[in-house]
TIRO-2110 file (N, C-alpha, C; in Angstrom, 1 decimal):
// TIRO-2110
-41.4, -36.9, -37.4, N, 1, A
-40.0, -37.0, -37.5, CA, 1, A
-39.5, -38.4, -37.3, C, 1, A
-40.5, -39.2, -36.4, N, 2, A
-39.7, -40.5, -36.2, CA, 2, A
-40.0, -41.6, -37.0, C, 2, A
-40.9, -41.1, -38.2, N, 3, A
-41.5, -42.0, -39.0, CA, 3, A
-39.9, -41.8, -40.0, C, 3, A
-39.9, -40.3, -40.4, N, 4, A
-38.9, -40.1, -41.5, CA, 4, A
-37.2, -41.0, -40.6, C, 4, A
-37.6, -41.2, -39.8, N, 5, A
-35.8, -41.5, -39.3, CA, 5, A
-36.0, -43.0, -39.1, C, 5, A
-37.2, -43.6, -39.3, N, 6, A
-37.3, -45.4, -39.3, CA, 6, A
-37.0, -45.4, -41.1, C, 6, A
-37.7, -44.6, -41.8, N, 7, A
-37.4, -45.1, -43.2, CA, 7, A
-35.8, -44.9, -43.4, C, 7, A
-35.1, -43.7, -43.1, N, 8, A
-33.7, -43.1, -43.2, CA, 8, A
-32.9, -44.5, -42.6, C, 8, A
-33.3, -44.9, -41.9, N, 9, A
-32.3, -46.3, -41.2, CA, 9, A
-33.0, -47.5, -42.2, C, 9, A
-33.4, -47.8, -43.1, N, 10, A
-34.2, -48.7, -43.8, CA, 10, A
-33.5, -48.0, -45.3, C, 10, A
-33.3, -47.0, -45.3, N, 11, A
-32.5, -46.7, -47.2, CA, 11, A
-30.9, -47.5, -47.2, C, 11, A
-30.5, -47.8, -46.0, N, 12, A
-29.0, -48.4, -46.0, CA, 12, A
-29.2, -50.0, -46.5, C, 12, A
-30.0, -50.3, -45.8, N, 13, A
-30.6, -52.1, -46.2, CA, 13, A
-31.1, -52.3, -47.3, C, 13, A
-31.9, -51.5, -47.4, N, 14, A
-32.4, -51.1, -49.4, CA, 14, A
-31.5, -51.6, -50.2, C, 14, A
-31.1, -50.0, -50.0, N, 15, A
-29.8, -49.9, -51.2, CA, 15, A
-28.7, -51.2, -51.2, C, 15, A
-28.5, -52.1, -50.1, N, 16, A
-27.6, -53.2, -50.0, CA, 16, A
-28.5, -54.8, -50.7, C, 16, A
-29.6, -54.1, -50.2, N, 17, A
-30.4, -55.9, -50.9, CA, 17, A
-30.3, -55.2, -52.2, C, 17, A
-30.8, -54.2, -52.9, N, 18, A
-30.8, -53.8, -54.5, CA, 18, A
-29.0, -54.3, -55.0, C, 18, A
-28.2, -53.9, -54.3, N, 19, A
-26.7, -54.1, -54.8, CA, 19, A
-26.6, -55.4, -54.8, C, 19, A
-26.6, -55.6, -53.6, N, 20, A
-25.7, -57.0, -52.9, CA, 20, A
-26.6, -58.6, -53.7, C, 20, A
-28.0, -58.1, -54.0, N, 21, A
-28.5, -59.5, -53.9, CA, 21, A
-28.2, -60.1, -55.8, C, 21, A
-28.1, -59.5, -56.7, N, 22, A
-27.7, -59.4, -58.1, CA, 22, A
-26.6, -60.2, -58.2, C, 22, A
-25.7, -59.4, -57.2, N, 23, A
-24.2, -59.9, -57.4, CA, 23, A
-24.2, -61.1, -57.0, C, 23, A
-25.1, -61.5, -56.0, N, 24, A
-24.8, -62.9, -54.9, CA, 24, A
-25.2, -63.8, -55.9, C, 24, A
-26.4, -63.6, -56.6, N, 25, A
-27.2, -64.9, -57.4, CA, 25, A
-26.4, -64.7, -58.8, C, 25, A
-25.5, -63.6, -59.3, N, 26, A
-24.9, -64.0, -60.5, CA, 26, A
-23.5, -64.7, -59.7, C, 26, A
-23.1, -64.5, -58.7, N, 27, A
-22.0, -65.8, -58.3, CA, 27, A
-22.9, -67.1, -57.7, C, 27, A
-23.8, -66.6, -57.4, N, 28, A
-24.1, -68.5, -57.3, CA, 28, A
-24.5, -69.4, -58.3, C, 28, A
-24.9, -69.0, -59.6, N, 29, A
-25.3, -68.9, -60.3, CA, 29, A
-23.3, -69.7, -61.4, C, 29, A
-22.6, -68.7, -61.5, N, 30, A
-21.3, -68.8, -61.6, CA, 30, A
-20.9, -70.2, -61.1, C, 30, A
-21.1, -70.4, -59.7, N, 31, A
-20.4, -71.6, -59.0, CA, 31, A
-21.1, -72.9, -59.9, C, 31, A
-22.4, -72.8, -59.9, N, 32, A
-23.0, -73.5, -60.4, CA, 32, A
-23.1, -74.4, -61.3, C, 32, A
-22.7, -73.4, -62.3, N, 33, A
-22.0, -73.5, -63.6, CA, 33, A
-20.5, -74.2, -64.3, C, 33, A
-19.9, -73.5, -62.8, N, 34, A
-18.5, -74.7, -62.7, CA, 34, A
-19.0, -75.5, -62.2, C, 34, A
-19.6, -75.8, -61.3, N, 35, A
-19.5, -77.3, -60.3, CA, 35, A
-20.1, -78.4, -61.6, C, 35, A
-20.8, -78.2, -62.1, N, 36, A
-21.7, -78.4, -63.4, CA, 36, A
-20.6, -78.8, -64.3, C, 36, A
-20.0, -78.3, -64.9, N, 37, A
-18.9, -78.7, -65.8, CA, 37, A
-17.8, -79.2, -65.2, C, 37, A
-17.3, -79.0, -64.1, N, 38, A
-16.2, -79.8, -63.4, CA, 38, A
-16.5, -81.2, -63.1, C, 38, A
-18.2, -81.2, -63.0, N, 39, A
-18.6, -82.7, -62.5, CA, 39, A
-18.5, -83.5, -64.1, C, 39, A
-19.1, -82.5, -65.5, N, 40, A
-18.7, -83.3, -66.4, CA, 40, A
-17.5, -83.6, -67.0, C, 40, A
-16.4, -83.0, -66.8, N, 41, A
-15.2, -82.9, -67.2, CA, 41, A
-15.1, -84.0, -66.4, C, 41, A
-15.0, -84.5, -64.7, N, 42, A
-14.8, -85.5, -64.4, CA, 42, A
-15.3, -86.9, -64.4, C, 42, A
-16.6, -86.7, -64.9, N, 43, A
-16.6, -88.5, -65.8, CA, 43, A
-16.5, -89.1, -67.2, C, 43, A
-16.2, -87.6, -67.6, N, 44, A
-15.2, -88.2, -69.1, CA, 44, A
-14.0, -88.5, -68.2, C, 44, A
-13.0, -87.6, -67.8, N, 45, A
-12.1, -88.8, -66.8, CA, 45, A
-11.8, -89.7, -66.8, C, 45, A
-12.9, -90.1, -65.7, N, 46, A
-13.0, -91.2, -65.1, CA, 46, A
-13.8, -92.8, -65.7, C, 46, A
-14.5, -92.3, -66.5, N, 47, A
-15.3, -93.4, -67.1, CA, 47, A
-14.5, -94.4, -68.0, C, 47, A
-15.2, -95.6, -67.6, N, 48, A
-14.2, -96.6, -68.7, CA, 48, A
-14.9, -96.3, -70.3, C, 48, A
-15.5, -95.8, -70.5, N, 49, A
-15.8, -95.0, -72.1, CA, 49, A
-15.2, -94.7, -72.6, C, 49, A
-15.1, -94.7, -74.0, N, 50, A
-13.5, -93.9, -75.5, CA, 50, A
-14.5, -92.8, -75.4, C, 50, A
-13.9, -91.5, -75.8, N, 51, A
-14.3, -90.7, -76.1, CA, 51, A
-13.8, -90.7, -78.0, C, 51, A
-15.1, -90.5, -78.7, N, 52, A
-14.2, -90.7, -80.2, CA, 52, A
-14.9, -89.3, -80.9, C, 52, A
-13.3, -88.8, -81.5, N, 53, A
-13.6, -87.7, -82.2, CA, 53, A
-12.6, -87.5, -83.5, C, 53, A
-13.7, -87.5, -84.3, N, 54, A
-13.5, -87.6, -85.6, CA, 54, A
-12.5, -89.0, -86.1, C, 54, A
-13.1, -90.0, -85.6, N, 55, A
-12.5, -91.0, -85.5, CA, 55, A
-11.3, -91.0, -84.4, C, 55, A
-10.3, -90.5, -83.9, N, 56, A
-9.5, -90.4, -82.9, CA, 56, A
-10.4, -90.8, -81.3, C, 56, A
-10.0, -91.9, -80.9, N, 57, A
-10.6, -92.4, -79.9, CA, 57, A
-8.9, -92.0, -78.9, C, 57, A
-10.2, -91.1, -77.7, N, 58, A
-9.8, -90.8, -76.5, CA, 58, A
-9.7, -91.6, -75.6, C, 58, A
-9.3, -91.6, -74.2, N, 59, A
-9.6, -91.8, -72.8, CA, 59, A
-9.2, -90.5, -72.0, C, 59, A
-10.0, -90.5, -70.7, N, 60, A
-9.4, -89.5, -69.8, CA, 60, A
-8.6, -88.2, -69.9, C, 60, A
-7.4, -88.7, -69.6, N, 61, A
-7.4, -86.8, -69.4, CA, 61, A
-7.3, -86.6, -71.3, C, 61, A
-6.6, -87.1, -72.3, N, 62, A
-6.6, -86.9, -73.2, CA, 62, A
-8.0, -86.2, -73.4, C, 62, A
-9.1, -86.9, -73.5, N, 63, A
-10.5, -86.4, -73.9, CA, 63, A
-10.6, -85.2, -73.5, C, 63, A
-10.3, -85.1, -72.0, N, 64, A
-11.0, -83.9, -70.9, CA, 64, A
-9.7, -82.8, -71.8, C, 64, A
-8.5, -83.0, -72.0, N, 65, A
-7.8, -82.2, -72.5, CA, 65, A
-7.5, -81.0, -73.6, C, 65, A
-8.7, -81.8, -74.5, N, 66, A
-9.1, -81.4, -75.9, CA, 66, A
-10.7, -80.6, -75.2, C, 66, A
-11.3, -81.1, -74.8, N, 67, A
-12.4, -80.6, -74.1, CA, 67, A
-12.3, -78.9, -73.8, C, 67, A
-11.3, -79.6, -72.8, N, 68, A
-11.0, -77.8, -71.8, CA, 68, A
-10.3, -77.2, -72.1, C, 68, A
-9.9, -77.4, -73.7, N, 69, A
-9.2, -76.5, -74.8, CA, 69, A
-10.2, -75.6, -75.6, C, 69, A
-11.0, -76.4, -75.8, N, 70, A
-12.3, -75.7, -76.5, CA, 70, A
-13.1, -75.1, -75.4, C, 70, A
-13.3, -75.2, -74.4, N, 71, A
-14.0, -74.6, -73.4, CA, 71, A
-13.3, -73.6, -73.1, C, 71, A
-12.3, -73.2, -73.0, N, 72, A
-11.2, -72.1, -73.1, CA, 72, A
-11.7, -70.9, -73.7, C, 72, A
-11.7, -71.5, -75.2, N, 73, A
-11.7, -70.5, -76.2, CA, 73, A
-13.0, -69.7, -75.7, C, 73, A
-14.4, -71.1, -75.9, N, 74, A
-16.0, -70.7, -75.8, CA, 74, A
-16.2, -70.2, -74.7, C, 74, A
-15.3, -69.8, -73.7, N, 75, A
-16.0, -69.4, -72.3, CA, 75, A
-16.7, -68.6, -72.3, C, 75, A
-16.7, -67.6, -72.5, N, 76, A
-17.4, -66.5, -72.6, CA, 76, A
-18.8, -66.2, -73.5, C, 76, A
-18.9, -67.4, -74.3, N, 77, A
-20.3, -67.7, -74.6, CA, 77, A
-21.2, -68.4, -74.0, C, 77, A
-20.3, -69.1, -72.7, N, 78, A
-20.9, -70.5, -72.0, CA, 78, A
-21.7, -69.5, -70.8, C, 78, A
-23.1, -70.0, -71.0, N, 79, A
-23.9, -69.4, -69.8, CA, 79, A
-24.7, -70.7, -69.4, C, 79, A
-24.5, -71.7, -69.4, N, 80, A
-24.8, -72.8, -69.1, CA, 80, A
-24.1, -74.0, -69.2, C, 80, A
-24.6, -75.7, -68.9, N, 81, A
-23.8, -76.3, -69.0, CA, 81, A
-24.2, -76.7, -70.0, C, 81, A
-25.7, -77.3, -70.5, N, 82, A
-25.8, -77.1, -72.1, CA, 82, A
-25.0, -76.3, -73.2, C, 82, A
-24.9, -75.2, -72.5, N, 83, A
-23.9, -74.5, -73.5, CA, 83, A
-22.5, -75.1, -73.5, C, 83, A
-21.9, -75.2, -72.5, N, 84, A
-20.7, -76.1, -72.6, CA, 84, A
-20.6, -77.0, -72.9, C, 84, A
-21.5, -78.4, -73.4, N, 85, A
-21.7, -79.2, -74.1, CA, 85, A
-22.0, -78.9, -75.4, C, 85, A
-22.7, -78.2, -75.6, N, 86, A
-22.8, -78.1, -77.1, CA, 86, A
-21.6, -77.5, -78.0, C, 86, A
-21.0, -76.3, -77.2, N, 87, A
-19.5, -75.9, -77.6, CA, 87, A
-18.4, -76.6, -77.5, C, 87, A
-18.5, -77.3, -76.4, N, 88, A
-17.2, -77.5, -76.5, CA, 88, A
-16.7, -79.2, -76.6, C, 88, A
-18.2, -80.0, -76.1, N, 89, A
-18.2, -81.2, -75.8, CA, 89, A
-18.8, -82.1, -76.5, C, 89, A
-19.3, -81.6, -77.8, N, 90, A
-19.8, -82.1, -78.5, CA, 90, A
-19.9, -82.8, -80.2, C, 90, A
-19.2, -81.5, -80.6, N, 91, A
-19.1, -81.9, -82.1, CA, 91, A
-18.0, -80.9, -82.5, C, 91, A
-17.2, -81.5, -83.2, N, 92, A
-15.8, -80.7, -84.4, CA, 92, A
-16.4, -79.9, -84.6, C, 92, A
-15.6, -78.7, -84.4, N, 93, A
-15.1, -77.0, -84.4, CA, 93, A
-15.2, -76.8, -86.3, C, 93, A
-14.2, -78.0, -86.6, N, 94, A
-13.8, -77.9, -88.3, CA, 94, A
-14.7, -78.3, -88.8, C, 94, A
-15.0, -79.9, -88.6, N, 95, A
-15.9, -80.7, -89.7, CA, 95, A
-17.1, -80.9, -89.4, C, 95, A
-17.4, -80.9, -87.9, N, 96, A
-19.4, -80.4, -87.3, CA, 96, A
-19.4, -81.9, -87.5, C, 96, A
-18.7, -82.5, -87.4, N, 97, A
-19.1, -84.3, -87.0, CA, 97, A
-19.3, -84.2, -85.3, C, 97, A
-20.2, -84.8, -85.1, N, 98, A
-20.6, -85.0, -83.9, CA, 98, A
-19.5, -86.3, -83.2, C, 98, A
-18.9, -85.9, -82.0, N, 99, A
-18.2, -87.0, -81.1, CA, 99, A
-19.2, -88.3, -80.5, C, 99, A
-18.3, -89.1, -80.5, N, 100, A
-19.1, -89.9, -80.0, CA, 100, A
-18.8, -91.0, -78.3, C, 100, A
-19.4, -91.1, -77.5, N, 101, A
-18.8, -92.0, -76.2, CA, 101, A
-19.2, -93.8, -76.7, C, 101, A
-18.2, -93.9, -76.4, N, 102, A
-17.7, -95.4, -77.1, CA, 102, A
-18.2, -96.9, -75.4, C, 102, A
-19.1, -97.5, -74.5, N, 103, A
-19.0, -97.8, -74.1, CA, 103, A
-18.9, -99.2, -73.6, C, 103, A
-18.0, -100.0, -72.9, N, 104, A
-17.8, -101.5, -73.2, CA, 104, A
-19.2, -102.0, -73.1, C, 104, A
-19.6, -103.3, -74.5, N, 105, A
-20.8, -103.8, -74.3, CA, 105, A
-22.3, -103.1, -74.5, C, 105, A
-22.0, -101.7, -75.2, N, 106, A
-23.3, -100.6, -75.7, CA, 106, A
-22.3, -100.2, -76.9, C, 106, A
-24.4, -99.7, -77.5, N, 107, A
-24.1, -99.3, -79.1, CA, 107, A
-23.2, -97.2, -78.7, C, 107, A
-22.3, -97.1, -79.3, N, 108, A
-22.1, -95.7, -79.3, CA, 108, A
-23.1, -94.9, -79.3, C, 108, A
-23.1, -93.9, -78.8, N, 109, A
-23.8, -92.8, -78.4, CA, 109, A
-23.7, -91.5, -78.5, C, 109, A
-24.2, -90.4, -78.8, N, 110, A
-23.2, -89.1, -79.1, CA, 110, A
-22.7, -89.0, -77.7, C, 110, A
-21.9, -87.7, -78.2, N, 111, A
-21.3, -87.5, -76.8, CA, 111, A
-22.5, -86.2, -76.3, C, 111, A
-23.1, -85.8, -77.0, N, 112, A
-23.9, -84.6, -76.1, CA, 112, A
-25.0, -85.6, -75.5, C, 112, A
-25.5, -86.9, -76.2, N, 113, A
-26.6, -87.3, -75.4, CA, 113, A
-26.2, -87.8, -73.7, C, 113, A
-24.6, -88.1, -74.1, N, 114, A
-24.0, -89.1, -73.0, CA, 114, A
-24.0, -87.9, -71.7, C, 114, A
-23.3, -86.6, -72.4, N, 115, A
-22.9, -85.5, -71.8, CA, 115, A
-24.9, -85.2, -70.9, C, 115, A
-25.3, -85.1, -71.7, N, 116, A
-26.7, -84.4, -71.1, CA, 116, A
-27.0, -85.4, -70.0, C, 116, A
-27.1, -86.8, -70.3, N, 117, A
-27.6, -87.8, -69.2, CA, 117, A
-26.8, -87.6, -67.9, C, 117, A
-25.4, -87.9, -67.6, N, 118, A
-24.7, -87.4, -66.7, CA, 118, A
-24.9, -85.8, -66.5, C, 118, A
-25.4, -84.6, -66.4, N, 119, A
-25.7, -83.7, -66.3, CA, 119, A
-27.3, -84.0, -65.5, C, 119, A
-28.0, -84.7, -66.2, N, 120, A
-29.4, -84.9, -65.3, CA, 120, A
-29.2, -85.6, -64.3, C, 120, A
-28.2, -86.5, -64.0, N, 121, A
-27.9, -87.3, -62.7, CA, 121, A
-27.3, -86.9, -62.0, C, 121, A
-26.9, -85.6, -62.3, N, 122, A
-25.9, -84.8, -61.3, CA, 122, A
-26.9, -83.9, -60.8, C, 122, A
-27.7, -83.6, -61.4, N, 123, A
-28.6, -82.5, -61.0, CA, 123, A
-29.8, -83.2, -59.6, C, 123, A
-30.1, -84.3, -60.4, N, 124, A
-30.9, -85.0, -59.8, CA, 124, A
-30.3, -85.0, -58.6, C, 124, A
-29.1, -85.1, -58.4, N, 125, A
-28.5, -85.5, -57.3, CA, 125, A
-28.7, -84.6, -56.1, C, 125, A
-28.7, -83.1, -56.7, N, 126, A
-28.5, -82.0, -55.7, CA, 126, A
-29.6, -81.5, -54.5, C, 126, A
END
């Protein structure tokens, strides 16, 4: 009997790691994902780099503004931050011209390679 009443106090913790632990690592997972794209949204910002798209050269919030317009729509296909670069940070919706980061004294660069580098330095960082 006191074998069955150790396991009976052990189905409550079960059943809570089977529930509880899914949920925990799809929100940390979640946070992740923002802090990730919040950190890139913030050095398009901040960076003295044009953001150029489709010829229309950006800065800051303008860039980030058009950005997190498209990341709007794409959210719900974004399961990464790769994926949020590629949807939304990367190349015309219309004409599939790739954007490009414009920086003082460097040759242009796409914007997904710019977007990916800052993404590995952020990571690196953690």
């Amino acid at each position: 009997m006191r074998r069955i009443l150790q396991h009976t106090y052990s189905l409550p913790l079960l059943f809570w790691l089977v529930v509880a632990l899914p949920v925990n690592a799809e929100q940390a997972l979640a946070a992740q994902l923002d802090a990730e794209i919040n950190y890139l949204l913030r050095q398009v910002e901040t960076t003295e780099c044009t953001f150029n798209r489709n010829g229309s050269r950006h800065k800051g919030a303008a860039a980030v503004a058009h950005i997190q317009r498209k990341y709007d729509y794409f959210k719900d296909d974004i399961k990464t931050a790769e994926d949020f670069i590629r949807t939304s940070a990367s190349k015309s919706t219309m004409t599939r011209r790739a954007y490009t980061i414009e920086c003082p004294e460097q040759s242009p660069v796409t914007a997904e390679s710019w977007l990916l580098e800052q993404l590995a330095k952020y990571r690196q960082g953690l």
